[in-house]
C-alpha positions in Angstrom: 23.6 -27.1 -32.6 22.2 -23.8 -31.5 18.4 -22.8 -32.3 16.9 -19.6 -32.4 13.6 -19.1 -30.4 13.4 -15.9 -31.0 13.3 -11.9 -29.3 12.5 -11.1 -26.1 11.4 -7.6 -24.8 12.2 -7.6 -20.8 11.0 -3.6 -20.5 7.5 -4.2 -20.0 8.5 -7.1 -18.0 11.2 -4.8 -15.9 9.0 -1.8 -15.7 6.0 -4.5 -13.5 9.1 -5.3 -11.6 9.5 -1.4 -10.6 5.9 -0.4 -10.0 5.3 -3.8 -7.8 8.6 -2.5 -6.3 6.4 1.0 -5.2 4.0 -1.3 -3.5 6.1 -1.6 -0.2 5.8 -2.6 3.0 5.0 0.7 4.5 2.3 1.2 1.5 0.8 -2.5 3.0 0.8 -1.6 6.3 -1.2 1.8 5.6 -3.4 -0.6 3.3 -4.0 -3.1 6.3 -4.6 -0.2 8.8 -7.0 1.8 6.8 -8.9 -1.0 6.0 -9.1 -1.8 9.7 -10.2 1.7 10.3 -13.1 1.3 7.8 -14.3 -2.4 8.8 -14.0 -0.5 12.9 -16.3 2.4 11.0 -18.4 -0.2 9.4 -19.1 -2.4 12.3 -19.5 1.1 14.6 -22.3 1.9 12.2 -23.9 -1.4 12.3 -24.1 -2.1 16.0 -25.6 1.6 16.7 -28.1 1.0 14.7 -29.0 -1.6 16.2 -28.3 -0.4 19.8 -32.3 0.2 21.5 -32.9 3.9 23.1 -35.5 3.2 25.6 -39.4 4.4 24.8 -40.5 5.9 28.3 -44.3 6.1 27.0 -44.1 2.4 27.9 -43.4 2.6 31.1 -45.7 2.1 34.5 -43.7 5.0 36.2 -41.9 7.8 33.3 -38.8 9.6 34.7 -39.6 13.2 34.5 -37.0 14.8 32.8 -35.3 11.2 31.3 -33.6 11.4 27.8 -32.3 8.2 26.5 -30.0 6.9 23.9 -26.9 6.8 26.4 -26.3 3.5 25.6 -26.8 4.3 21.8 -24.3 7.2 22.1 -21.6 5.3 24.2 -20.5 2.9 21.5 -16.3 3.9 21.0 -13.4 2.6 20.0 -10.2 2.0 21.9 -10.1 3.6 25.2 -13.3 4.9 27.5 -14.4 8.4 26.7 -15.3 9.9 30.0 -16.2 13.5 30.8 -17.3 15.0 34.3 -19.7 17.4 33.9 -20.4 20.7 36.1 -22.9 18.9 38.7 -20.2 15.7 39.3 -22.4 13.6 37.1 -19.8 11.4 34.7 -20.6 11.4 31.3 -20.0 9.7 27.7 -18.5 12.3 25.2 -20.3 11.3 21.7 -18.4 10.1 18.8 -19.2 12.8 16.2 -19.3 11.8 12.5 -18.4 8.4 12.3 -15.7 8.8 9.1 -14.0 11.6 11.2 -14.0 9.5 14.5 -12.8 6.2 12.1 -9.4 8.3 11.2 -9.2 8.8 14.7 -9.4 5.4 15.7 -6.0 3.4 17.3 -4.7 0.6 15.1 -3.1 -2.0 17.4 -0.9 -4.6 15.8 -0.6 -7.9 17.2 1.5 -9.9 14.5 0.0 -10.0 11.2 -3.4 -9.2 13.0 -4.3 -5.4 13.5 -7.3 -4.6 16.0 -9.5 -1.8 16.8 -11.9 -2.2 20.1 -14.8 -1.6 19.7 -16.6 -1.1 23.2 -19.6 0.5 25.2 -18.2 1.4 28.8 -22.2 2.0 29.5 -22.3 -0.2 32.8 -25.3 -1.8 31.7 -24.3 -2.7 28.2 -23.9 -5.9 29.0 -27.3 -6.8 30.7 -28.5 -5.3 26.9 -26.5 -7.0 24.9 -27.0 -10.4 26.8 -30.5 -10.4 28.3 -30.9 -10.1 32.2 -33.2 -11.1 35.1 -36.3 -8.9 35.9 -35.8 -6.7 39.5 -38.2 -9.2 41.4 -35.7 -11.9 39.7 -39.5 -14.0 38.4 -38.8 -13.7 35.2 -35.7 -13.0 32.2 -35.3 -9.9 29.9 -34.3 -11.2 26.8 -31.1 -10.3 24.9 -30.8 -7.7 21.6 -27.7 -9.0 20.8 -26.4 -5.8 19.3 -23.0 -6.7 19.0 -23.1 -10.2 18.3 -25.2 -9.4 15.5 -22.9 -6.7 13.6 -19.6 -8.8 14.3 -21.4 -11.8 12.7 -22.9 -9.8 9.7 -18.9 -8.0 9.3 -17.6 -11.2 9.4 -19.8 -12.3 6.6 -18.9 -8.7 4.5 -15.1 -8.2 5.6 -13.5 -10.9 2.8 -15.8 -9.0 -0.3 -14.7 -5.4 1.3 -11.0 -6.1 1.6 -11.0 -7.9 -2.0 -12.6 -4.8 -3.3 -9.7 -2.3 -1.8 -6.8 -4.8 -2.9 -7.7 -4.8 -6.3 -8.4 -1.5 -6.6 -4.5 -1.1 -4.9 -2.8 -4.1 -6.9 -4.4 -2.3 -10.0 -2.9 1.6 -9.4 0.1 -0.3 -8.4 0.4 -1.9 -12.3 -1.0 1.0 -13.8 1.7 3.1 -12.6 -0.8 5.0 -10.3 
């Protein structure tokens, strides 16, 4: 005994199938890369901000002449960005605007994983980011922590940014877009 359960319409069905069809792999990879541009952009932005430029009006002994924020300016991604200048002296070159610099930026992909380095090549970075021991090695300069700071606060953002993005791309995938 045969029943009847009635009509189905596959087109609507058929035409989802197509347009999830658009959404290939090359479209996920420039998903996944872009978005690794912009959290590189985003953490870039947070850990300058944060970076200290010295205040020579606090100091016993001012350098005549000194102009600071080279460890501000030396934030980059990827590879070191090294310029000699006329009188030998190497050199950080700047990183512009940072939306222009973020399309710039090398994707590396590792996997399913896809990286951007950020780094400072400032030699002293380190002793900033860390803390350090005075000069007369009596007492310790405390840490600022730059870096750890912005890759915790990232961490914290990334999962509501990258939800944001994929619906906005699962969403002009099924309407067609």
């Amino acid at each position: 005994m045969a029943r009847r359960w009635g009509k189905v319409d596959y087109r609507q069905l058929k035409k989802l199938q197509e347009r999830m069809q658009k959404l290939e792999k090359a479209e996920l990879e420039k998903f996944c890369e872009a978005m690794a541009k912009e959290l590189a952009a985003r953490m870039l932005a947070k850990v300058i901000k944060r970076t200290p430029v010295a205040d020579p009006s606090k100091w016993k002994k001012p350098v005549k002449g000194y102009v600071g924020g080279t460890l501000r300016r030396g934030w980059t991604a990827g590879k070191q960005h090294w310029t000699e200048t006329e009188d030998g002296k190497t050199r950080i070159k700047g990183i512009g605007g940072k939306t222009g610099f973020a399309q710039s930026m090398t994707v590396t992909k590792k996997g399913n994983i896809y990286e951007i380095d950020i780094i400072n090549p400032v030699h002293y970075a380190s002793y900033v980011e860390y803390g350090h021991r005075t000069s007369n090695h009596q007492g310790w300069i405390p840490g600022h922590f730059m870096m750890t700071i912005s890759a915790d606060e990232l961490q914290k953002d990334a999962p509501k940014i990258i939800e944001k993005k994929l619906v906005k791309l699962l969403g002009d995938a099924m309407n067609g877009n």
